[in-house]
C-alpha positions as CSV (number, residue, x, y, z in Angstrom):
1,X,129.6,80.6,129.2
2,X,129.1,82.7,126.6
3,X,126.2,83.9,123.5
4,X,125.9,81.2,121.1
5,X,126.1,81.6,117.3
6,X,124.7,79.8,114.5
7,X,125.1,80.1,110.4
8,X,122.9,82.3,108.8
9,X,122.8,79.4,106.1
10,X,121.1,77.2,109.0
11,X,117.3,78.6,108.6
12,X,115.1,78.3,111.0
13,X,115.3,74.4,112.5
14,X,117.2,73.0,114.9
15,X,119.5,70.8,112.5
16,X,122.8,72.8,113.1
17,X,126.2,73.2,115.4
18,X,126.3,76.3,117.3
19,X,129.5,77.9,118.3
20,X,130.2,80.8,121.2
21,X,133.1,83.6,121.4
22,X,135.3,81.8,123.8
23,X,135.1,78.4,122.2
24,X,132.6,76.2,122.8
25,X,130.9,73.4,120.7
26,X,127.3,72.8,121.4
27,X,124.7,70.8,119.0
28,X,121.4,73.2,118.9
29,X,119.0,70.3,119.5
30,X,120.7,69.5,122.6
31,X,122.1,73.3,124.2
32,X,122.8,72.3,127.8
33,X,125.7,70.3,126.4
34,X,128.2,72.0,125.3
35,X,132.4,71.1,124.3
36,X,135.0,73.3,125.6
37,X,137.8,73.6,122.7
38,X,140.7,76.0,123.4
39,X,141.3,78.5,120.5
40,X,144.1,76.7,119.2
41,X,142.5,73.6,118.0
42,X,139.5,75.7,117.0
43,X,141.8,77.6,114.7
44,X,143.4,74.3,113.3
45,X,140.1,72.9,112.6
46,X,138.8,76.0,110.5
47,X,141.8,75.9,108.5
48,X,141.2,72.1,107.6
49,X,137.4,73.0,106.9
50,X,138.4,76.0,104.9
51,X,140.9,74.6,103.0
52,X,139.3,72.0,101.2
């Protein structure tokens, strides 16, 4: 699908939510599973996590 990324603020363990370039939602304990989430509602959720 694509290269995951993780926050630099995660460290080293595998406690953390990993996101890819063309939007996907995977938890990094688990990285077979992954969520498909088209840009748009990726978009509307950063604004709601940024804006608070």
């Amino acid at each position: 699908m694509t290269a995951w990324r993780k926050s630099s603020y995660s460290g080293s363990s595998n406690n953390c939510v990993e996101v890819g370039r063309s939007v996907g939602i995977r938890d990094s304990k688990a990285p077979t599973t992954h969520i498909p989430v088209s840009a748009d509602a990726w978009s509307a959720f950063l604004r709601l996590a940024t804006s608070r």
